[in-house]
TORVO-629964 format. One record per residue: x, y, z of N, C-alpha, C in turn. Coordinates in steps of 0.1 Angstrom, whole numbers, plus 5000, padded with zeros to 4 digits. Layout:
% TORVO-629964
XYZXYZXYZ/...
% end
This chain:
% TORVO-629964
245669758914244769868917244769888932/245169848939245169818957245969908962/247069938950248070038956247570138955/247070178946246570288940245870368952/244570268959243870308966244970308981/245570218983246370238997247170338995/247970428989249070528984248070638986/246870658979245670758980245470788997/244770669002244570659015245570729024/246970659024247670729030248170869030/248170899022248571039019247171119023/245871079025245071149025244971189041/245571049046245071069061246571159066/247871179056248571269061248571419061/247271449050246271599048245571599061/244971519064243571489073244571529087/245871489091246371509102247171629107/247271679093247471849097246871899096/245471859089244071969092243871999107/244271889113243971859129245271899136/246171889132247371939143247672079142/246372139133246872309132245672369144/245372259148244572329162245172329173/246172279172247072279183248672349180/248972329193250072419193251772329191/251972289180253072239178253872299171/255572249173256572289163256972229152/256372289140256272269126257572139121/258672219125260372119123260172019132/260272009143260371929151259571789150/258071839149256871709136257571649128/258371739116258371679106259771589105/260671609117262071529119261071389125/260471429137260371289143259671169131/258871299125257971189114258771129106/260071139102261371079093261170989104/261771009114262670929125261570819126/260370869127259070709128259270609113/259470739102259170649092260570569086/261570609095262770469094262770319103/261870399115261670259124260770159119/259870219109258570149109259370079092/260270139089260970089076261469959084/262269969096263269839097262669749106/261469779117260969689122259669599110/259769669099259569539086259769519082/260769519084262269399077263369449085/263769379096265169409097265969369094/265869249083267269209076267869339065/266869459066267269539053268869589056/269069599070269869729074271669619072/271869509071272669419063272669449051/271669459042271669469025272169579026/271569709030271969819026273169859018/273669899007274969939003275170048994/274570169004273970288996275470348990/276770388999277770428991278170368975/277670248973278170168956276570178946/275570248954274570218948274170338937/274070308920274070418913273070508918/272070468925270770578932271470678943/272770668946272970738959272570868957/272770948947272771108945271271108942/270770988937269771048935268771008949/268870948953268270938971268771058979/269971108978270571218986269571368982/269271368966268571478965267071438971/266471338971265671338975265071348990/266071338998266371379012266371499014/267371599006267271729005265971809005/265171748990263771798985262871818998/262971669001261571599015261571699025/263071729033262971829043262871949040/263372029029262972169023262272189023/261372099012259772089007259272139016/258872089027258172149036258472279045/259472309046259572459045259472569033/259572569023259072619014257872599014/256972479015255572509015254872569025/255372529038255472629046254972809046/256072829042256472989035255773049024/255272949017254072979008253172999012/252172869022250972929028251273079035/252573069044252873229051252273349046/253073329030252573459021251373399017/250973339013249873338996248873259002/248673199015247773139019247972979014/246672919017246372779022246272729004/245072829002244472758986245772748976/246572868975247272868964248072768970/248872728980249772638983249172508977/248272498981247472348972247872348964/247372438954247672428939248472378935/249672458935250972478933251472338940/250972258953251672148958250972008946/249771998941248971918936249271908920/250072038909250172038900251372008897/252271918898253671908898253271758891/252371698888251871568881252171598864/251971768864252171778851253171748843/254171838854255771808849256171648846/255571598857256171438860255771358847/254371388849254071288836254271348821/254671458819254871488803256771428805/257271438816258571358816258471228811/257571178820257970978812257071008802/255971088800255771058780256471118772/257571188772258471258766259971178767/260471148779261871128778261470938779/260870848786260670728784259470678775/258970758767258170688752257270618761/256170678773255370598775254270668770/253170588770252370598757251370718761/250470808754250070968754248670918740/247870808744246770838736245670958741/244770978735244071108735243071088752/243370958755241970958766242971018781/244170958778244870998787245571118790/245771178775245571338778244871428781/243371398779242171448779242471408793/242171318800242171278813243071378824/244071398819245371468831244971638823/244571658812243871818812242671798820/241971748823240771778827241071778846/242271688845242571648862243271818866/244171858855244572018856242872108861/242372108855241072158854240472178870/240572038869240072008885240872078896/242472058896243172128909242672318912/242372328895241972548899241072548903/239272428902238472428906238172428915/239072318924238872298942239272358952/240472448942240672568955240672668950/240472788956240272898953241473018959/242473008946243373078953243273248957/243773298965243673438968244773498976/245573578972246373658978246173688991/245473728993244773829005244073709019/244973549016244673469021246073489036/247173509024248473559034248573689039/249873709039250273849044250473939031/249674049036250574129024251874179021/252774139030254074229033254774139023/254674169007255774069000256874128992/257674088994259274088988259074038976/260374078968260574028956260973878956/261173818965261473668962260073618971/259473658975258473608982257573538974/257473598956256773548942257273388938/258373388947259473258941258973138946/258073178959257873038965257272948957/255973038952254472898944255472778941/256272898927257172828918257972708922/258672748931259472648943258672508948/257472538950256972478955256472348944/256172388932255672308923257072278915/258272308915259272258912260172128921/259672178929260172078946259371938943/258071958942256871848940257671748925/257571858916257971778902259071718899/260471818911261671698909261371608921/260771568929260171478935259971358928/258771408923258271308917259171238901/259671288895260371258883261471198887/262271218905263571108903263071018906/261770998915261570828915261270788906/260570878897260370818877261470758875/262670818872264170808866264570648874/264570658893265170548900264570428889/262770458890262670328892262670218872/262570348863262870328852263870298848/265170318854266470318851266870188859/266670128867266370068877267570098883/267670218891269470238896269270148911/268170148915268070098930268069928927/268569828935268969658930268269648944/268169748955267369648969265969648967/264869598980263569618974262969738978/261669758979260769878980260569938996/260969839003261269869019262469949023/263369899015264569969018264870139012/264370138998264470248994263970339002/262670369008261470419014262370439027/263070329031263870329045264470459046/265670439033266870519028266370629024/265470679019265270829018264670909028/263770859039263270879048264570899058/265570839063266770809070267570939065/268270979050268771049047267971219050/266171209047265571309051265771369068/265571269077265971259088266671319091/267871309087269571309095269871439090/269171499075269371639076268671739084/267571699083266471759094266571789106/267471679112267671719125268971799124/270171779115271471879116270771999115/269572019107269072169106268972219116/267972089122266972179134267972179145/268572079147269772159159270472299154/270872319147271672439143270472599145/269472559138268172649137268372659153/267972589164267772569177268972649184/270372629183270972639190271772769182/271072829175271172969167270373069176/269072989180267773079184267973079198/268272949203269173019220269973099222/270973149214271973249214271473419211/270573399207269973509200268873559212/268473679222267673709225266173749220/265973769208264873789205264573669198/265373569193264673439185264773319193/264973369209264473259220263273229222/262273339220261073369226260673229212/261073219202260173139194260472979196/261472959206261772799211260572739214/260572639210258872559223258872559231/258072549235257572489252257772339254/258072329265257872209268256772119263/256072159268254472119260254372089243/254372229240254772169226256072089222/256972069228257971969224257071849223/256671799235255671659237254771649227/254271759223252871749216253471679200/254471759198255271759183255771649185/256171549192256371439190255771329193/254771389194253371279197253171289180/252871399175252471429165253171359152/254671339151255571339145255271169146/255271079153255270949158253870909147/252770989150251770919145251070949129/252171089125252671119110253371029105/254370969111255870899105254770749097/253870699105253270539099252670549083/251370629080251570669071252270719062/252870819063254270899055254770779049/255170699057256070589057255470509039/254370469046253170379035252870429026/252570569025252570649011253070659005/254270669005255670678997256170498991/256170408998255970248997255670218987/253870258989252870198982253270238968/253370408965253670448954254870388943/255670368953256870278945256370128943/255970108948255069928945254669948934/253970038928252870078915253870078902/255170118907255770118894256169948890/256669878904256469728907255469658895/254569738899253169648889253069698873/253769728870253669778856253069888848/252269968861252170128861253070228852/252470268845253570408837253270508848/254570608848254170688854253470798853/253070848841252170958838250470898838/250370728845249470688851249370728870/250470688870250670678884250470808894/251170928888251371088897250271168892/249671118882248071238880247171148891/246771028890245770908900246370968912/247470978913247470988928247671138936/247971208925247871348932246071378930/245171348923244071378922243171308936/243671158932242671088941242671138953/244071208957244171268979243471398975/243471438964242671588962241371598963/240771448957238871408954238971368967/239671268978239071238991239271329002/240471389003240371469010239271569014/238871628998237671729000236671589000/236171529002234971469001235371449021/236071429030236271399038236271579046/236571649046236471839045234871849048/234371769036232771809039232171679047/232571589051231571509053232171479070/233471509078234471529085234271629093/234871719087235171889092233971989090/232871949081231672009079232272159069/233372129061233572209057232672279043/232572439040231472499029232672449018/231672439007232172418992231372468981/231972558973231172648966230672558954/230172608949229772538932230772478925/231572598922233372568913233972468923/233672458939234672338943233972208936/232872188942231872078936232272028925/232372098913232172098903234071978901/234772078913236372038907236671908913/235371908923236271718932235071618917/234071658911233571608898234471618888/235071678883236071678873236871588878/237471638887238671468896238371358887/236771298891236571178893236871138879/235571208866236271188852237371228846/238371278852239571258849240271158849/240171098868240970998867240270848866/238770858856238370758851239170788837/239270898833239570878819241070778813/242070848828243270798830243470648835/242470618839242170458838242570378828/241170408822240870408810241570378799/242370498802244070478789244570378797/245470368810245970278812245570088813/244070088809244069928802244069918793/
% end
């Protein structure tokens, strides 16, 4: 149960720290490379015997860590581009409901068990994600294109094959190292794309006189790597802890509703009690649904 709560935790305080770095002036890519780059050091300065084991080329996980590399740095520009258009609330949504896909996966393709408390439980946790936010068009821009509709979609497809290949890794058990290394190795692979991007993005936009003006500043360089440094510790732990839970004998259609809900119940409980943020009736109501939800999903899982 420890992970549960530490996996929650972390990820909550990685919501909690872009609530706070959107008052400042940083570059979005540049955050989220260093934050790889922290969450490999903080992988091998606990344990540095890992980087000897490593033997990702023979390892049946390699493609499937490589897509996961791919997803992690995308992900975030697609979600990105969704708030752009559709705003803040719908991006929630769409980022928070990808538990659905995941868990009708392992109760469908791995025969993990689907009694009524625990469906009731992840309908009701559905329930809860439309309640807490309130999505609205008119939160983004209106200027939308025909693929601009593609993002949500993207975005909750990004989350759900996320989440379902570390279903597959850790059910199939393709990975033979332990839970430090994997975490190492997907973070490292996220990395190393991120920055080929972001040099190429960079040294596209120096060439270019009108997409110079969008380079950082100095300032923001510093700031984005302050920022990125003190993202990468958590990132690092949230992702960890979650793989630990499968460790413990967690199914997964336990595991990705508990924990996509639980950062969704604390966060907003931290929004109002933090940031003084307003909460209508229907939010109220949806961080309360949360909670009997993922009592119900308990529940099934003893």
């Amino acid at each position: 149960m420890i992970y549960f709560v530490l996996t929650i935790l972390c990820s909550t305080i990685i919501v909690v720290l872009f609530k706070m770095y959107a008052k400042y002036e940083i570059h979005l890519l540049l955050t989220i490379v260093i934050n790889y780059l922290t969450c490999v050091a903080t992988g091998v300065i606990s344990d540095p015997s890992m980087i000897a084991q490593l033997d990702l080329l023979h390892s049946p996980a390699r493609w499937h860590l490589l897509a996961l590399g791919v997803l992690f740095i995308s992900g975030f520009n697609i979600v990105g581009l969704t708030v752009k258009y559709f705003g803040m609330s719908l991006a929630a949504v769409f980022q928070k409901l990808p538990f659905i896909a995941s868990a009708g996966y392992a109760i469908a393709v791995y025969g993990e068990s689907a009694g009524y408390l625990k469906v009731l439980g992840i309908v009701i946790c559905v329930v809860a994600v439309l309640f807490s936010y309130r999505p609205a068009l008119s939160q983004g821009t209106d200027d939308h294109r025909w693929w601009h509709w593609l993002l949500p979609l993207l975005t909750f497809l990004t989350g759900a094959t996320i989440e379902t290949t570390f279903l597959v890794i850790k059910k199939d058990g393709l990975w033979t190292g332990d839970d430090l290394s994997i975490t190492t190795v997907i973070f490292g692979l996220a990395g190393a794309l991120g920055m080929a991007y972001m040099i190429a993005l960079m040294a596209y936009q120096s060439r270019n006189e009108i997409s110079r003006r969008s380079l950082p500043s100095v300032g923001a360089i510093w700031r984005s790597v302050v920022a990125g440094i003190v993202l990468g510790v958590p990132n690092f732990y949230s992702i960890y802890f979650l793989v630990r839970l499968f460790d413990q004998g967690y199914e997964g259609s336990i595991i990705f509703p508990l924990c996509n809900i639980g950062v969704l119940f604390l966060s907003g409980v931290i929004g109002l009690l933090l940031f003084k943020e307003r909460i209508s009736t229907k939010n109220a109501l949806g961080l309360l649904l949360a909670v009997g939800g993922m009592s119900l999903i308990l529940l099934a899982g003893r």
